[in-house]
C-alpha positions in Angstrom: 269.0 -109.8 -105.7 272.1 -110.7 -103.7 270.7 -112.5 -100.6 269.4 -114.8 -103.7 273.0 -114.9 -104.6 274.4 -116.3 -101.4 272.1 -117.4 -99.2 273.2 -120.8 -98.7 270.1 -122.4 -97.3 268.1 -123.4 -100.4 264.1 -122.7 -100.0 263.7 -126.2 -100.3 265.8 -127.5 -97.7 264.8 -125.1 -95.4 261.5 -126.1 -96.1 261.8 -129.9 -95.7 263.8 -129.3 -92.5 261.0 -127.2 -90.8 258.1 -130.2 -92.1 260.3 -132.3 -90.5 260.2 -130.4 -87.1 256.7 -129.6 -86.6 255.9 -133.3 -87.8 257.7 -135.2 -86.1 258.7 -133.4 -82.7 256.5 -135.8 -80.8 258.6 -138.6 -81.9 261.9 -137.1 -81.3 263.8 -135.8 -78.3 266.1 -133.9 -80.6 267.6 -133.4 -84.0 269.9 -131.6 -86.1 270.9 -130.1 -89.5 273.6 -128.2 -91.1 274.9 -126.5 -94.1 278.2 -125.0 -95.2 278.5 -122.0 -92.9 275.4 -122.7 -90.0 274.5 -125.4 -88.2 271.4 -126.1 -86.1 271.0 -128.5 -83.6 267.3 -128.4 -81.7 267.3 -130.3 -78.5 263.3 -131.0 -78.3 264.0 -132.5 -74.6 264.9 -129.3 -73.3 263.3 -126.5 -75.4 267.0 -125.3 -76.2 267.8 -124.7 -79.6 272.1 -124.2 -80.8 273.2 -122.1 -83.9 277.1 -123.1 -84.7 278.8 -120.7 -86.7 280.9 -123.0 -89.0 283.1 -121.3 -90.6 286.6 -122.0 -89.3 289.4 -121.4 -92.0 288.2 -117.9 -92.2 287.2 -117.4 -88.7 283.7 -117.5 -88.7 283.8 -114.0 -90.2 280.3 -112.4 -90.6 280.2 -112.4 -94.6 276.9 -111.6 -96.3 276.2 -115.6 -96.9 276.6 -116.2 -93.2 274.3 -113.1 -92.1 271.9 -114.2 -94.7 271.8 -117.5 -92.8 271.9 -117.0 -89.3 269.0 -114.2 -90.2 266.9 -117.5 -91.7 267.6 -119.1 -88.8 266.4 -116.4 -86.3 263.1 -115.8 -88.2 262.4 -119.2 -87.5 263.3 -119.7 -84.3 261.6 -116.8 -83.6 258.2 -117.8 -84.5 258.7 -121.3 -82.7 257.1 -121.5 -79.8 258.8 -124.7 -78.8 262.2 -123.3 -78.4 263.1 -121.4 -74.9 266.5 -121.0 -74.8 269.0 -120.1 -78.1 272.9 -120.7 -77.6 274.7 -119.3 -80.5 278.5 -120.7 -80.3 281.6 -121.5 -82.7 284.1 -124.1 -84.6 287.5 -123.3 -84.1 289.8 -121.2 -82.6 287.7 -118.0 -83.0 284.1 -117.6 -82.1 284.5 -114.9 -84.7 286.8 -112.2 -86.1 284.0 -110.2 -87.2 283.0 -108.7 -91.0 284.8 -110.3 -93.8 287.1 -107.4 -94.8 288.1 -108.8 -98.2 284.3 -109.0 -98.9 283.9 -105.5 -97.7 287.2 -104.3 -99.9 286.1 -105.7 -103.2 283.0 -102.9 -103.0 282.1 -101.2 -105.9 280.0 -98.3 -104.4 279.1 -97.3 -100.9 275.6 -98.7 -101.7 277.2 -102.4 -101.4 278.6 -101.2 -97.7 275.7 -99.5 -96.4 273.5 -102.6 -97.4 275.9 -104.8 -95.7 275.9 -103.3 -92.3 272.6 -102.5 -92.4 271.6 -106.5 -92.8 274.0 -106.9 -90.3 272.5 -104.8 -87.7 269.4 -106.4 -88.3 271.3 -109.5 -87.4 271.9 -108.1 -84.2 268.4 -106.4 -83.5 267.0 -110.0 -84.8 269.3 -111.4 -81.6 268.0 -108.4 -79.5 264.4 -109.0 -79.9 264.3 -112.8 -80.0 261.5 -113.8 -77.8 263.9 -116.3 -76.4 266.6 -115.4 -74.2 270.2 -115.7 -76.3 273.1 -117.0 -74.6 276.9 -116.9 -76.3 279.1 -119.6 -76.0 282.2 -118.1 -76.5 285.4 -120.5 -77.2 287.8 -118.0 -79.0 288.7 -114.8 -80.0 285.8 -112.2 -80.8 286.2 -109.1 -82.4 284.3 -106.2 -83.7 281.1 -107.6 -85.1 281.9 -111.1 -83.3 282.2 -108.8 -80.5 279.2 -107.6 -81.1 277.8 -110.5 -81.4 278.2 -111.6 -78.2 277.1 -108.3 -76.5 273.9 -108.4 -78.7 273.3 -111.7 -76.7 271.4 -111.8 -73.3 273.9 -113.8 -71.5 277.3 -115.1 -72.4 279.7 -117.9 -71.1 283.4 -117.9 -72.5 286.4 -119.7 -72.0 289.4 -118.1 -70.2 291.3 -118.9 -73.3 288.6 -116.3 -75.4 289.5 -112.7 -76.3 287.1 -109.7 -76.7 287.6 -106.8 -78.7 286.5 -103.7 -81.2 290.0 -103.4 -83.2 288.8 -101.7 -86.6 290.8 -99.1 -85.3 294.2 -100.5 -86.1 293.3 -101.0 -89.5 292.0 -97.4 -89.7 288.2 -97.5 -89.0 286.3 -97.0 -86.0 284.2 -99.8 -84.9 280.9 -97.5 -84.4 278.4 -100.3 -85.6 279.5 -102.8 -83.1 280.1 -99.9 -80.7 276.0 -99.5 -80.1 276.2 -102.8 -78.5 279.3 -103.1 -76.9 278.4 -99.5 -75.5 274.6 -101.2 -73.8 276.9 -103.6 -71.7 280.0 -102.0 -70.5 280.6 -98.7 -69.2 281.7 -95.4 -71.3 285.4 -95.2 -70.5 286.2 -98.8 -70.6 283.8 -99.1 -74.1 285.9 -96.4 -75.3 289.2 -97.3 -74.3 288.5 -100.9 -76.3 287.6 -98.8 -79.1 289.9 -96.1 -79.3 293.0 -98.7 -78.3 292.2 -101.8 -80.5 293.5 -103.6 -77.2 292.0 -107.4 -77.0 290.6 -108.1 -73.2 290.3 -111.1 -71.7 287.7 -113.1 -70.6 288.3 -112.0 -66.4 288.2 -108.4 -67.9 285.4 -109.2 -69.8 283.5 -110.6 -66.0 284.4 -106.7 -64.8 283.7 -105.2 -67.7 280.0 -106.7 -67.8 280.5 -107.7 -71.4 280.0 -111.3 -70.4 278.5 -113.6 -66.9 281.2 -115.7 -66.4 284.2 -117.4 -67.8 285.4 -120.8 -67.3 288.4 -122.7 -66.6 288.6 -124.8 -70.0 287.6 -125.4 -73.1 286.3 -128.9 -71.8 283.7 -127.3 -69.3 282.3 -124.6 -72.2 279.9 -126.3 -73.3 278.6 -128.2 -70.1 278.6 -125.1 -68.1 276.7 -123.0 -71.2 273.9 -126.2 -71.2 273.6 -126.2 -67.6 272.7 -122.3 -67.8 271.0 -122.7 -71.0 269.1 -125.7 -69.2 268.1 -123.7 -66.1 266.1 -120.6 -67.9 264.5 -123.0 -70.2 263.5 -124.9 -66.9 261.5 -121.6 -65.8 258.0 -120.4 -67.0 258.0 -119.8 -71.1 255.6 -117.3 -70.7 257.1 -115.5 -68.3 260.5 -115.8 -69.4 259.4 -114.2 -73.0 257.7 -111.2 -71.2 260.6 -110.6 -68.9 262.8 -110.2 -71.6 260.9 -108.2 -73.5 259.9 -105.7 -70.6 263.5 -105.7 -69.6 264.9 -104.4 -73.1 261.9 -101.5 -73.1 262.0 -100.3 -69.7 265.6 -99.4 -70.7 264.5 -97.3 -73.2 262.3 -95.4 -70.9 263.7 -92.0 -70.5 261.7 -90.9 -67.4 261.8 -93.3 -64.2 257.8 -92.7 -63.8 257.2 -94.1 -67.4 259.4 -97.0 -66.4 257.2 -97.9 -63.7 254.0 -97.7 -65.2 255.1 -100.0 -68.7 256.5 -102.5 -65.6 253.3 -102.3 -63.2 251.3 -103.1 -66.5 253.2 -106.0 -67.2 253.9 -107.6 -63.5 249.8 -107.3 -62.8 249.2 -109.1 -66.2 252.2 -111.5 -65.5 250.1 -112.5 -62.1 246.7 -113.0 -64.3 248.8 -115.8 -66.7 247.0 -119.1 -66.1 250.8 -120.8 -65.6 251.7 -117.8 -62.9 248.6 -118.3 -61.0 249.2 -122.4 -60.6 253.0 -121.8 -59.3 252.0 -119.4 -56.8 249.3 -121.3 -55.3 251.4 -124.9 -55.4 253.9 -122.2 -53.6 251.5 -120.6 -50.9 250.0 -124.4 -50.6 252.7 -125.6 -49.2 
């Protein structure tokens, strides 16, 4: 099979790495690993786990090999209840320039094409339904699927130096993959505008756009003022934090207000019976 092929995170690395993380968490207050394309640094201290896409010289596209990892790497953190927070962030000057068009050119069949996008929007329903919240650190230019990358994430921080934008278009092909995402965060006529122009926006547009929370002044302050966020909602309740994502996302989906209510009534009473809910709000009307 071709994930065999490429996956660049060898079953027994991968294997010895997670040993080493259940074993021996009590004994550190973090660690890291990496490999040619992913690296993964788990800070045990504050529950906050980063993915670096490491990939520079070819601007951290979103080949196959890197989708493979990233995907091992979300199925893990997924099922580790340890981690509260994920930051996915970049090496280089692009956070990154989405598919790898070369890859996508050499094609045999349209079977090869449609596999590839469809692993790739698992990639980005992986990101989506993370228990965790996901928070992009965005130092550089991202484009079509780096663009949806970043609007597949809960939150995002970028630098004032970092670009945004779906520009398939100028090469002749419509970005309607990373348009799903793109189109959940920013309205119609500016989603459309991005899409139908190619035109990069920057990280102020971005602000007004909703695509991102907030960018920063420099490069320098990216990654303090991403922890600092990042170390703030992993500060809060797990339990609650995991169930108020998750609610969010679905109530969304509700197509009738009413229905909306009653999925959120269900979940706020049962958030109120959570043994960590009921000792905050009694230290709180104790005081």
């Amino acid at each position: 099979m071709m994930i065999n092929k490429v996956c660049i995170l060898p079953r027994h690395w991968f294997n010895s790495r997670v040993v080493k993380h259940t074993t021996r968490r009590a004994s550190l207050s973090s660690s890291s690993c990496c490999d040619e394309l992913i690296r993964r640094y788990d800070d045990t201290v504050n529950s906050v786990t980063t993915l670096t896409l490491n990939n520079p010289k070819k601007y951290n596209v979103l080949s196959s090999a890197l989708i493979d990892a990233m995907q091992l790497q979300l199925d893990d953190i997924a099922a580790n209840d340890s981690i509260s927070v994920l930051v996915i962030q970049a090496t280089g000057k692009a956070f990154s320039a989405g598919h790898d068009l070369k890859e996508i050119h050499a094609h045999e069949t349209n079977e090869e094409t449609v596999a590839l996008f469809q692993k790739c929007s698992k990639l980005m329903m992986s990101v989506n339904k993370l228990p965790q919240p996901v928070i992009a650190s965005v130092q550089g230019i991202a484009t079509a699927a780096g663009c949806q990358l970043v609007a597949s994430c809960d939150l995002a921080v970028a630098a004032n130096e970092a670009t945004f934008g779906v520009s398939g278009i100028n090469v002749g092909l419509f970005c309607s993959t990373p348009a799903v995402a793109l189109s959940r965060n920013v309205h119609a006529k500016q989603a459309m505008h991005m899409l139908l122009t190619g035109d990069l926006i920057s990280s102020e547009q971005a602000v007004a756009y909703g695509l991102i929370n907030k960018a920063v002044s420099s490069m320098e302050t990216l990654e303090e003022e991403t922890m600092m966020l990042a170390k703030k909602v992993a500060s809060k309740s797990n339990y609650a934090i995991r169930l108020g994502k998750e609610v969010f996302y679905k109530q969304l989906q509700c197509d009738d207000l009413k229905d909306a209510y009653e999925l959120t009534t269900e979940r706020i009473a049962s958030n109120f019976q959570h043994d960590d809910t009921k000792r905050m709000i009694a230290k709180f009307v104790n005081k």
